[in-house]
TORKOL-4160 file (C-alpha; in steps of 0.2 Angstrom, whole numbers, padded with zeros to 4 digits, m for minus):
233
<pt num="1" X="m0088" Y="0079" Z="0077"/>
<pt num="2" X="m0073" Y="0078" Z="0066"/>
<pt num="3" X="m0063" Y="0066" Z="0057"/>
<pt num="4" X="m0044" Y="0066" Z="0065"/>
<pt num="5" X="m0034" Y="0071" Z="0045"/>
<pt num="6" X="m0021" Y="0059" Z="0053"/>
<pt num="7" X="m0034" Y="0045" Z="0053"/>
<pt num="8" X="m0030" Y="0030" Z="0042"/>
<pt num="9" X="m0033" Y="0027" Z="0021"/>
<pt num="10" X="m0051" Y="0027" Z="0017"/>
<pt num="11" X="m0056" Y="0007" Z="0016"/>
<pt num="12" X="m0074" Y="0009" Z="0012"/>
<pt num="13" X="m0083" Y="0020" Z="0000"/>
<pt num="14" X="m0102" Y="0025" Z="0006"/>
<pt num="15" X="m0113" Y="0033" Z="m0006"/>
<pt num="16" X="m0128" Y="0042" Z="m0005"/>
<pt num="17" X="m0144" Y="0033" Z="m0018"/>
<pt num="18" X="m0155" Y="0046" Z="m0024"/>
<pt num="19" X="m0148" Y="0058" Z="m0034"/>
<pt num="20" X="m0131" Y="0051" Z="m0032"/>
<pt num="21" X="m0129" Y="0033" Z="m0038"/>
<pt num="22" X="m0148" Y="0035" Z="m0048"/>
<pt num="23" X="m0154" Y="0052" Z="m0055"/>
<pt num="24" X="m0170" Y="0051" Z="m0048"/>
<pt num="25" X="m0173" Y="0068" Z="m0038"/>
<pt num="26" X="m0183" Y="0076" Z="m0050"/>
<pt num="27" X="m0194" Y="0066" Z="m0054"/>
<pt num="28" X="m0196" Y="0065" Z="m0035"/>
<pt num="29" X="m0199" Y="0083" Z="m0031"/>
<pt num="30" X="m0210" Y="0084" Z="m0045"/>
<pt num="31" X="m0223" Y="0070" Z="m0038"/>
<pt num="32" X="m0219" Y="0076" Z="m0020"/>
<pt num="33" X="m0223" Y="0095" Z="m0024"/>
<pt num="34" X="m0239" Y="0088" Z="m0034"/>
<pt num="35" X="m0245" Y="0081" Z="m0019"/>
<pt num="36" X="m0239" Y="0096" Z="m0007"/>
<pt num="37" X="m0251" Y="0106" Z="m0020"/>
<pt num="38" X="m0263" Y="0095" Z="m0020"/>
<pt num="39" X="m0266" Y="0092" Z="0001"/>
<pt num="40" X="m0261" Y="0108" Z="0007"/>
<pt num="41" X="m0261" Y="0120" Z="m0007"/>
<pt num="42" X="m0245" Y="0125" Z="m0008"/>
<pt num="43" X="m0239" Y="0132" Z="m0024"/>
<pt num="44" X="m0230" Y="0120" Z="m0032"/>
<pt num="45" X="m0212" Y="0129" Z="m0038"/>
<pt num="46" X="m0213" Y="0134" Z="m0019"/>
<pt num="47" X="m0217" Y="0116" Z="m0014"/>
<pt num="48" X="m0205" Y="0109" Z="m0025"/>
<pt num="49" X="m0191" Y="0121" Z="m0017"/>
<pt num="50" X="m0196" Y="0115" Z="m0001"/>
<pt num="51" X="m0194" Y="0096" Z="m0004"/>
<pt num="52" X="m0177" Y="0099" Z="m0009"/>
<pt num="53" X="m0173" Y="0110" Z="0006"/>
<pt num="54" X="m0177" Y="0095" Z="0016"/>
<pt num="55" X="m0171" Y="0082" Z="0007"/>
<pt num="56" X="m0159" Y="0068" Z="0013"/>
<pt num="57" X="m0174" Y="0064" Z="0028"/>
<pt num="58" X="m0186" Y="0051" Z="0024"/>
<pt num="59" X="m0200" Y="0060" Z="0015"/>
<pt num="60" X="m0213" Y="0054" Z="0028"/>
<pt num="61" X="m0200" Y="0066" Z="0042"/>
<pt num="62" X="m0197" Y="0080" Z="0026"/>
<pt num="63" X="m0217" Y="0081" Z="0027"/>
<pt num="64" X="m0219" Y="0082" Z="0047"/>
<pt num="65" X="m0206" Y="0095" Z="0046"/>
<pt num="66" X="m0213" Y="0106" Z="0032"/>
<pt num="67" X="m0232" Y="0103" Z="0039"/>
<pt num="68" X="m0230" Y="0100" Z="0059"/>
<pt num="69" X="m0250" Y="0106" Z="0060"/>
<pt num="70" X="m0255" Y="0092" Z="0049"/>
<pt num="71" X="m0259" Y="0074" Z="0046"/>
<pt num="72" X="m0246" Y="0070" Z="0034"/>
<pt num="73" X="m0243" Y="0050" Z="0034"/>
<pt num="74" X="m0258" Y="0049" Z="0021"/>
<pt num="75" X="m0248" Y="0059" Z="0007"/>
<pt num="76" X="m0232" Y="0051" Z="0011"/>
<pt num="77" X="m0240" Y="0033" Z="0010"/>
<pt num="78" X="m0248" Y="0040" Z="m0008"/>
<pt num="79" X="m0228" Y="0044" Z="m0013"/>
<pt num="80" X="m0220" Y="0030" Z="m0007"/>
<pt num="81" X="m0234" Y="0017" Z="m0017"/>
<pt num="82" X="m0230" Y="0030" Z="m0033"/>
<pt num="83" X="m0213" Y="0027" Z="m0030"/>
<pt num="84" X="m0215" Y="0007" Z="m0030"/>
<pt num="85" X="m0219" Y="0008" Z="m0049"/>
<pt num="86" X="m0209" Y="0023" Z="m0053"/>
<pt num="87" X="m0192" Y="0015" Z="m0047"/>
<pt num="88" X="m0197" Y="m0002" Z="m0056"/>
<pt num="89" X="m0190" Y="0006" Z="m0071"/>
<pt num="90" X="m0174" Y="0014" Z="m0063"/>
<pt num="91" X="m0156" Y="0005" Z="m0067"/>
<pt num="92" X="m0139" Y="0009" Z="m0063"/>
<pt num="93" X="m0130" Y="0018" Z="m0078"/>
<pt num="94" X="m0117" Y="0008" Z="m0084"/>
<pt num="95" X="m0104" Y="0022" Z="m0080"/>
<pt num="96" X="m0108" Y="0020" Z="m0062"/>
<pt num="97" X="m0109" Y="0004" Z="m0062"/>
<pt num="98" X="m0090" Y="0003" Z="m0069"/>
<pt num="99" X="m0082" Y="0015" Z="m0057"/>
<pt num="100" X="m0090" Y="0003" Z="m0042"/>
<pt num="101" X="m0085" Y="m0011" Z="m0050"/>
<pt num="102" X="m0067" Y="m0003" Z="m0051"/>
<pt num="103" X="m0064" Y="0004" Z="m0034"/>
<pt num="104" X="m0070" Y="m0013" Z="m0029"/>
<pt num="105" X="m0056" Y="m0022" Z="m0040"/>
<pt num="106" X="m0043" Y="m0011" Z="m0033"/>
<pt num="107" X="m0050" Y="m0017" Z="m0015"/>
<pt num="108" X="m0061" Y="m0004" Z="m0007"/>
<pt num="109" X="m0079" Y="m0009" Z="0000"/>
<pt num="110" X="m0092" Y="0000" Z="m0007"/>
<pt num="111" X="m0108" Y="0001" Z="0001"/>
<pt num="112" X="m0125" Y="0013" Z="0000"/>
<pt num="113" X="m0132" Y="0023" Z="0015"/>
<pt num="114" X="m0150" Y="0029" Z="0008"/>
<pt num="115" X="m0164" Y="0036" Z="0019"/>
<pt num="116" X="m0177" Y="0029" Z="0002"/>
<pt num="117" X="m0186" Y="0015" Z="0010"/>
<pt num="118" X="m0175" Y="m0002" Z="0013"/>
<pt num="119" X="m0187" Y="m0013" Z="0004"/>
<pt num="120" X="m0183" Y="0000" Z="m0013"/>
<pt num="121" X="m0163" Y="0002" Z="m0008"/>
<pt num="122" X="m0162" Y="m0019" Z="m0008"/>
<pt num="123" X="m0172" Y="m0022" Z="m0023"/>
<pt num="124" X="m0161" Y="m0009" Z="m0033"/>
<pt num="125" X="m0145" Y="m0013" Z="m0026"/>
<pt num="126" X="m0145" Y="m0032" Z="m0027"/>
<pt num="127" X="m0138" Y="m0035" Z="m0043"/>
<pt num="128" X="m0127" Y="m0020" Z="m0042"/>
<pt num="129" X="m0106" Y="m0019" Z="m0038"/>
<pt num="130" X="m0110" Y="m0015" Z="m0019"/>
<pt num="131" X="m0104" Y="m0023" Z="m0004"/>
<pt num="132" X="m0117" Y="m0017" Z="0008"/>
<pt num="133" X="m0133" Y="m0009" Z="0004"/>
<pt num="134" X="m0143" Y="0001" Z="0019"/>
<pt num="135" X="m0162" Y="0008" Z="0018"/>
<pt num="136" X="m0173" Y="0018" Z="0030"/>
<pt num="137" X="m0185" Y="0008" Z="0041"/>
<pt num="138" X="m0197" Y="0019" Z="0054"/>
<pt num="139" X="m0197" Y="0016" Z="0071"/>
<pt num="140" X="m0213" Y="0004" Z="0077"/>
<pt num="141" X="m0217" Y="m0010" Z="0088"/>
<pt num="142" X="m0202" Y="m0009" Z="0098"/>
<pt num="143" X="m0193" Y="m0006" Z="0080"/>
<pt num="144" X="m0181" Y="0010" Z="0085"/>
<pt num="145" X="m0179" Y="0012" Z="0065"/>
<pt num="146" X="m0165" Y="0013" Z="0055"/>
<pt num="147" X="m0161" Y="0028" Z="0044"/>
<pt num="148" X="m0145" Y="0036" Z="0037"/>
<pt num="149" X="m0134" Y="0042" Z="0048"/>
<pt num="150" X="m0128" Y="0035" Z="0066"/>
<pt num="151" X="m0138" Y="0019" Z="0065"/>
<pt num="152" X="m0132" Y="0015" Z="0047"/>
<pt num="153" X="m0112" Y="0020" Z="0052"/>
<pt num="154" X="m0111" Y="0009" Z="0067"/>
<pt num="155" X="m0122" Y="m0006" Z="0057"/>
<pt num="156" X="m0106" Y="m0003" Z="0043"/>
<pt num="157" X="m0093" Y="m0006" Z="0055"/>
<pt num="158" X="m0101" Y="m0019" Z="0061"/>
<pt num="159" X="m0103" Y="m0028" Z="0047"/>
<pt num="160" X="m0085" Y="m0024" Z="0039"/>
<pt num="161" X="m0073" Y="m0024" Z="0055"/>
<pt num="162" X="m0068" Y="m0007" Z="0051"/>
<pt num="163" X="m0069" Y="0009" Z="0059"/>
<pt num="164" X="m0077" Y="0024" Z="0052"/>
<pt num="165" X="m0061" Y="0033" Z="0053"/>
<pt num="166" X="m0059" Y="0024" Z="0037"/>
<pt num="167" X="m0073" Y="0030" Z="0026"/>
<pt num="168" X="m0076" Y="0043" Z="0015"/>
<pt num="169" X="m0096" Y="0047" Z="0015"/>
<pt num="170" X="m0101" Y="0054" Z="m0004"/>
<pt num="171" X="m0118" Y="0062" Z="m0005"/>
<pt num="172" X="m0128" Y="0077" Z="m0015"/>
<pt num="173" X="m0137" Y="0085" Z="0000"/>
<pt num="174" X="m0133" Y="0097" Z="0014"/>
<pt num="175" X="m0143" Y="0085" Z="0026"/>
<pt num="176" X="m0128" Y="0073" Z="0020"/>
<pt num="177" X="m0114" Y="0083" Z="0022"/>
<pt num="178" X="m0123" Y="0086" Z="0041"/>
<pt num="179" X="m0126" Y="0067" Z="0043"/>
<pt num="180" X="m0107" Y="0065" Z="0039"/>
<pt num="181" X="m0100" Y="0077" Z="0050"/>
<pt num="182" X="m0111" Y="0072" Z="0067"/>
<pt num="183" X="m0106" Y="0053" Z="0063"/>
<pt num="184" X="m0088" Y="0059" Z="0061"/>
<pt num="185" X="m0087" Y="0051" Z="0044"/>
<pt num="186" X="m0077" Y="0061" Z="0029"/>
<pt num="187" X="m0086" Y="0065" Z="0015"/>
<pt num="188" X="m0087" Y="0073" Z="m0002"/>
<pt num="189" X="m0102" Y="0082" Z="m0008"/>
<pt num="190" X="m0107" Y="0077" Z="m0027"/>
<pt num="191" X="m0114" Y="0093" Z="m0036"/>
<pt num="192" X="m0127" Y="0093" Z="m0045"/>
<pt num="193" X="m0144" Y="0108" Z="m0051"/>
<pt num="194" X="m0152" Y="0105" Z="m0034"/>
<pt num="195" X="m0136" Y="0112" Z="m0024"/>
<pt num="196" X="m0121" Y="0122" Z="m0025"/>
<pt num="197" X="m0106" Y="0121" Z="m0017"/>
<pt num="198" X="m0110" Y="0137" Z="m0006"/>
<pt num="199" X="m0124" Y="0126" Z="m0001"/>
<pt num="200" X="m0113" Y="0114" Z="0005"/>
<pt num="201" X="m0103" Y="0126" Z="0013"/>
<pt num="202" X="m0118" Y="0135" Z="0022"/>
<pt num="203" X="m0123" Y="0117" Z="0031"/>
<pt num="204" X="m0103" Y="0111" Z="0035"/>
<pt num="205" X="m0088" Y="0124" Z="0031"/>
<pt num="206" X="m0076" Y="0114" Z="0024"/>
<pt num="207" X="m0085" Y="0104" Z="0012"/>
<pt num="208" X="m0075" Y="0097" Z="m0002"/>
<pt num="209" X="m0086" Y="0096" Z="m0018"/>
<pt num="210" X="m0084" Y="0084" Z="m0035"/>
<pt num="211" X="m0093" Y="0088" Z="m0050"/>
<pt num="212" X="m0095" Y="0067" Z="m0055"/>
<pt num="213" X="m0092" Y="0055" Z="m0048"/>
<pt num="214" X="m0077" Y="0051" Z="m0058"/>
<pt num="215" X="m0068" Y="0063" Z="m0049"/>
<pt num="216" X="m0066" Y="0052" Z="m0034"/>
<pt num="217" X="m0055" Y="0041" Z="m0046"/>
<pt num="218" X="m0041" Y="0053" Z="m0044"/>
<pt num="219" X="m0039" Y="0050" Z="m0027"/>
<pt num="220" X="m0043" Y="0033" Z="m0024"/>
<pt num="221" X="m0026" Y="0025" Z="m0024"/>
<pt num="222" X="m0025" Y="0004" Z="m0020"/>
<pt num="223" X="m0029" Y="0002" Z="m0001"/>
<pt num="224" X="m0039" Y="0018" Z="m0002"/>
<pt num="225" X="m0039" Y="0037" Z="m0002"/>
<pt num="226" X="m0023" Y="0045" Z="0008"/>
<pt num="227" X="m0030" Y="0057" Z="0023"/>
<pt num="228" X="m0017" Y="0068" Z="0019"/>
<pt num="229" X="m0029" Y="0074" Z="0004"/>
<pt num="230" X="m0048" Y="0072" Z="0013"/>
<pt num="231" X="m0056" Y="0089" Z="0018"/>
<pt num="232" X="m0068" Y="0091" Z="0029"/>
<pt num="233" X="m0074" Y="0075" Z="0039"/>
């Protein structure tokens, strides 16, 4: 599904956590490929490749994908209480933390769509210069979950009044740039040493690439950024 270019100024500014907002990705793959090693002994450069093929899922659904003939809730639940101590010491930089706070003074929304646990998204975000902040919750008890993607778009809208038409979606994965386009949200992939923009391109021709962040201050105009100028959506 694709964004109509005609559609109206982007209102509300989504970004992706991990990796995006927060340079936390290695360290990630790192642990993650530690424990692939460990558990089912594979090599760690290949396991470490693997986690960032697949990243932008959960990493319990980046596990069941990469070992579908193993019990893999075990090694997630081992990364996810790791990760508990590990993001106790992560902060915003106060670069990022200025361009949100400016995009919001100029009038845009600003919210986070992350598929890191919601518990971890709300700690790290509540002091931060967001509107809205959105974590990943599995599916239980009657619980259908809530992830990044569909369920987080139409939870946006929701809670802004606004249509989708009228977001620009910023991540630094393919699996983003995928999300984006089946939600028929614009988006802007963020470059960075896990991805190039051939990767971006393989996963949703089209995709329009920033090397910062700060880049997406020269589009963002008061009342938001013109469709005229968004690429793919």
């Amino acid at each position: 599904m694709t964004t109509d270019a005609a559609s109206a100024d982007v209102k509300v500014l989504v970004f992706d956590l991990d990796g995006t907002l927060v340079p936390t990705m290695d360290d990630y793959a790192d642990r993650a490929a530690q424990l692939m090693e460990e558990t089912f002994g594979t090599p760690f450069a290949q396991a470490r490749h693997s986690y960032f093929a697949t990243s932008g899922l959960p990493f319990e659904r980046q596990l069941r994908q990469l070992y579908p003939a193993y019990e893999t809730d075990p090694v997630a639940e081992r990364f996810e209480a790791w990760k508990d101590g590990y993001l106790a010491g992560i902060a915003i930089s106060p670069v990022v933390a200025a361009l949100l706070a400016g995009w919001r003074e100029q009038g845009l929304l600003i919210a986070i769509s992350s598929n890191n646990l919601e518990v971890y998204v709300e700690r790290l975000a509540g002091d931060w210069p967001v509107d809205c902040a959105f974590g990943y919750r599995a599916a239980r008890d009657g619980d259908p979950g809530f992830a990044k993607g569909e369920a987080h778009f139409a939870a946006l809208e929701k809670r802004f009044g606004i249509s989708r038409t009228a977001f620009l979606f910023t991540g630094d994965s393919p699996n983003d740039a995928q999300i984006a386009a089946a939600a028929g949200v614009r988006f802007r992939a963020l470059l960075t040493d896990a991805f190039r923009a051939d990767d971006f391109e393989k996963a949703v021709p089209g995709t329009r690439t920033l090397s910062s962040l700060a880049e997406l201050g020269k589009l963002v105009e008061l009342g938001g950024i013109p469709a005229t100028v968004m690429a793919n959506g």
